[in-house]
N, C-alpha and C positions, 0 to 999 in steps of 0.2 A: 353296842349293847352290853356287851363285857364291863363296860369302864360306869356305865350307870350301874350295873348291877354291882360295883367295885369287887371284882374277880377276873381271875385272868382266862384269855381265850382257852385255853385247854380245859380249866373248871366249867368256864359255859357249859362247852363242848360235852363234855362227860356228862352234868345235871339232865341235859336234854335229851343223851341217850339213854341213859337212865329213868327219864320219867316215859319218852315216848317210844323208846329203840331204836329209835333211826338217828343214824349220823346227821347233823346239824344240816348239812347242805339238803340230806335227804327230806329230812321233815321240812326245811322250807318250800322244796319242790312241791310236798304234797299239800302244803297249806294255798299255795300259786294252785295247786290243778284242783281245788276243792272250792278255792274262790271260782273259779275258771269255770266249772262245773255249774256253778250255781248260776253264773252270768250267761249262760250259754241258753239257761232257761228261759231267758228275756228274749223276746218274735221279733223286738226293735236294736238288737246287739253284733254287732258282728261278728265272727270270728276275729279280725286286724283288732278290733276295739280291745274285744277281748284277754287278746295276747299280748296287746301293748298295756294293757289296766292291770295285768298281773305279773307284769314285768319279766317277762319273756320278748328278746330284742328282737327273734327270728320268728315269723309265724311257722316256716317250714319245722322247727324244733320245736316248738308249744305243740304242735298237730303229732309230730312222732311221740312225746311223753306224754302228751295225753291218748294217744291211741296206746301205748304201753301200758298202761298206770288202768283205763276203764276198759280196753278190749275194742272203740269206738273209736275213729277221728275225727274229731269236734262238729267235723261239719253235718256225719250221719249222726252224731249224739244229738244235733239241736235239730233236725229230721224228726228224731224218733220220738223226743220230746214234743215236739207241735204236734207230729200226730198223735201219739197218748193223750195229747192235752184236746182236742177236735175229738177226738172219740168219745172223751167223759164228759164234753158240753153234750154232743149228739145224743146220749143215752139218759142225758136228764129231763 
């Protein structure tokens, strides 16, 4: 990404903490667990699908940084998600 944007890995690096605050590894972690997030919302996704789509090798480490990261491990986030989501069909 350096070499398209013709700047060196440390300049990346610095722009990105700069614009977002997070160290480069860290902001991509959080764009992985925000995609991850979104996908979890899906009733037909798995958690395995999930973790391998947002490229996480281990599901047992995607389940610990996301239970870090939202306070949830993915499996009671996509729980609490269907039933929030069964609740607001019910009341319509």
């Amino acid at each position: 990404m350096a070499d398209k944007m013709a700047m060196s890995i440390s300049q990346l690096s610095r722009k990105i903490n700069g614009i977002t605050g997070y160290t480069t590894i860290s902001y991509v972690l959080q764009l992985k667990l925000n995609k991850a997030k979104t996908m979890l919302e899906d009733d037909n996704t798995s958690i395995t699908e999930v973790s391998d789509a947002c490229g996480f090798y281990y599901v047992s480490y995607f389940s610990r940084v996301f239970k870090k990261e939202f306070g949830l491990p993915p499996s009671e986030y996509k729980k609490s998600i269907q039933f929030e989501l069964e609740n607001s069909q019910e009341t319509k």
